[in-house]
N, C-alpha and C positions, 0 to 999 in steps of 0.2 A: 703675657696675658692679652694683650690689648689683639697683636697679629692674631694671636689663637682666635678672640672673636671676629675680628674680622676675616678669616678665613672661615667661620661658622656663618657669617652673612651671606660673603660670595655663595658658598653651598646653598644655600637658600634661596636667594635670586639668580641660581642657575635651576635650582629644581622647580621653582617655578614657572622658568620658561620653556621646561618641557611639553613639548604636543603629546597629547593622547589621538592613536588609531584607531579604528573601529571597523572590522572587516566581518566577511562573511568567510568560516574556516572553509566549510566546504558548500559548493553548489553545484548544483544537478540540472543540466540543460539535454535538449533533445535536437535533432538533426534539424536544421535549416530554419529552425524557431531564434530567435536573436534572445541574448543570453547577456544580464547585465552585471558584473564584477563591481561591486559594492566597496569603496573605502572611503570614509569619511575620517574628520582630523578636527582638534580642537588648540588653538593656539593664543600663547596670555600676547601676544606681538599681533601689529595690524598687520593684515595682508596688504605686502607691498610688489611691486614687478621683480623683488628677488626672490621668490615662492618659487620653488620644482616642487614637479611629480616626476616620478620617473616608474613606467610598470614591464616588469620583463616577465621572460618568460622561460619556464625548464622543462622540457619534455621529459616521460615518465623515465627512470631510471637510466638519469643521464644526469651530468653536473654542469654540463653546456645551458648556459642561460643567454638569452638573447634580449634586446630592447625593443620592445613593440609599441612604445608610446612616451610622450616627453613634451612638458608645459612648463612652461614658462611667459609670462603674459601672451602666450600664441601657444594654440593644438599642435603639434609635431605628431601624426600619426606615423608609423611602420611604413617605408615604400620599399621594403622588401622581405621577403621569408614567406611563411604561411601566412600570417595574418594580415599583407599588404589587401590596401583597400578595402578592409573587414574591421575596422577600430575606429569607433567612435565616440568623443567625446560626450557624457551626460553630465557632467558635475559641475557644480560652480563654486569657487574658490571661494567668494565671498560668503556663502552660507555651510562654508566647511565639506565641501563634498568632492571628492575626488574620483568617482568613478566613472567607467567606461565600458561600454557594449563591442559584442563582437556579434558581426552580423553572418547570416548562411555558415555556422557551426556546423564541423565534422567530426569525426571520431578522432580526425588524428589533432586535434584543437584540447585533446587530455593530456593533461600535466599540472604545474605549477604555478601560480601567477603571484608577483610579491609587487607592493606599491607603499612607494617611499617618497613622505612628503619632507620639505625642508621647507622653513620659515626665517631667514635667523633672524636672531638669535637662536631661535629655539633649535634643539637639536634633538633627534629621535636616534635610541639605543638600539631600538629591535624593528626589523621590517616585519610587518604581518603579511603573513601568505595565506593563498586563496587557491585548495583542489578543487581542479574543475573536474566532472566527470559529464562527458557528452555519449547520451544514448539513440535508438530509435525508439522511435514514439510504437511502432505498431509491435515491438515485442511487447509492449503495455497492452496494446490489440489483443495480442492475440491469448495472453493471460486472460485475460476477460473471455476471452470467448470458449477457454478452455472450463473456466470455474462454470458459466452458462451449460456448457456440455455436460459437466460433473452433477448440475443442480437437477438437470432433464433426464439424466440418466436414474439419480439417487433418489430421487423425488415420487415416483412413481410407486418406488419399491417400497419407502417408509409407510407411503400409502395400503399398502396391499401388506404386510406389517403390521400395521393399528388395525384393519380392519378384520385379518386375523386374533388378532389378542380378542378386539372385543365379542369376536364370534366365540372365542374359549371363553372366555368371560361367563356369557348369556347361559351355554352349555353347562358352567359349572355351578350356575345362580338355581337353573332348573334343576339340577343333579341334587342341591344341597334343600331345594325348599322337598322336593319328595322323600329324602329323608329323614326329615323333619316332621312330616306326616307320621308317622310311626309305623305304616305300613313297610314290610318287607317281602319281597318275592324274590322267590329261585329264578336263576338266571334260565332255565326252561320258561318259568310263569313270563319272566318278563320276554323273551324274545315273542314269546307266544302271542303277549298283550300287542304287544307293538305290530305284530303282523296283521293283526287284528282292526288296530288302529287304522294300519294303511291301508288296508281292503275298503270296497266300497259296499256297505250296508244290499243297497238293492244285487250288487251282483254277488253276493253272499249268498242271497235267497235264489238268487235266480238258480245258482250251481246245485241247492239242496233241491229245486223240480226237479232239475234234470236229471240227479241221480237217481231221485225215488220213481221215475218214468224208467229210465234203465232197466231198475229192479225187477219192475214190475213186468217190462216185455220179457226179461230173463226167463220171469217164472213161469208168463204164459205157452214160451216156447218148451217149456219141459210138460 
């Protein structure tokens, strides 16, 4: 009994000397903008000069993973592969932070990134990883300029749209209040009226001289 409890202690002040990671799953950078890879770490042991980081790296559908950065009381950046001269230190151990930037980012800079701190005692089970995905900024461009296109195009026409409805509208406001009137006329009366309507009064009169002058020379000619 006694071994069994203390085999239940060890467990105990082993799982409390576990670090907690903290990463970013995924992040979204853009061509030649500096892009920062985010891992920070929480540890019950003080930070001493035997603390690693170590952050590598796996290109997309590949199991090849390489080392692209390494601390130990000194920066060890990559001096060779893609990321030489492109790794830079941001983090600072003593306030739990491990991360680091990759400067002038490509497309071919897409893959995996895992960062694995050590403290001891303390020991960590699982590395967290970090998908990077690197774009261009002006496919973001030119989306914008396509929906701008879309809004100059479609905008016009919703336009010319409402302003039809409400012409039907007016049309059917006027239609409803004359029947409403009680008055009803044969589609002769009304075409009739409306011709009527659109004529103009004095050259009404004017056409009724001129014909009874016609008349009139007609009959003097017989």
């Amino acid at each position: 009994m006694q071994q069994s409890g203390a085999a239940r202690a060890r467990s105990c002040v082993l799982f409390s000397l576990l670090g907690v990671l903290f990463h970013d799953a995924h992040v979204r950078g853009y061509v030649g903008e500096k892009i920062k890879l985010r891992c920070t770490f929480k540890s019950s042991s003080e930070v001493t000069d035997k603390l690693t980081i170590d952050w590598t790296y796996r290109p997309p559908s590949s199991s090849r993973t390489e080392s692209i950065f390494h601390y130990q009381s000194f920066q060890y950046p990559t001096t060779a592969g893609i990321f030489r001269d492109r790794i830079s230190w941001v983090g600072n151990v003593y306030k739990g932070d491990a991360s680091i930037s990759i400067s002038n980012p490509t497309i071919k800079d897409n893959g995996t990134f895992s960062c694995a701190v050590k403290n001891p005692p303390d020991v960590h089970h699982n590395i967290p990883v970090t998908e990077l995905t690197v774009t261009e900024r002006g496919f973001g461009i030119m989306l914008s300029s396509v929906s701008l296109l879309s809004i100059l195009v479609f905008l016009p026409s919703a336009v010319v749209v409402v302003l039809l409805l409400v012409r039907m509208g007016r049309k059917a406001a006027r239609l409803k209040k004359r029947s409403k009137s009680g008055y009803k006329k044969s589609s002769i009366e009304v075409s009739d009226d409306t011709d009527q309507e659109e004529e103009d009064p004095c050259m009404t009169r004017l056409c009724v001289r001129c014909a009874d002058c016609l008349d009139s020379d007609y009959e003097e000619a017989y």
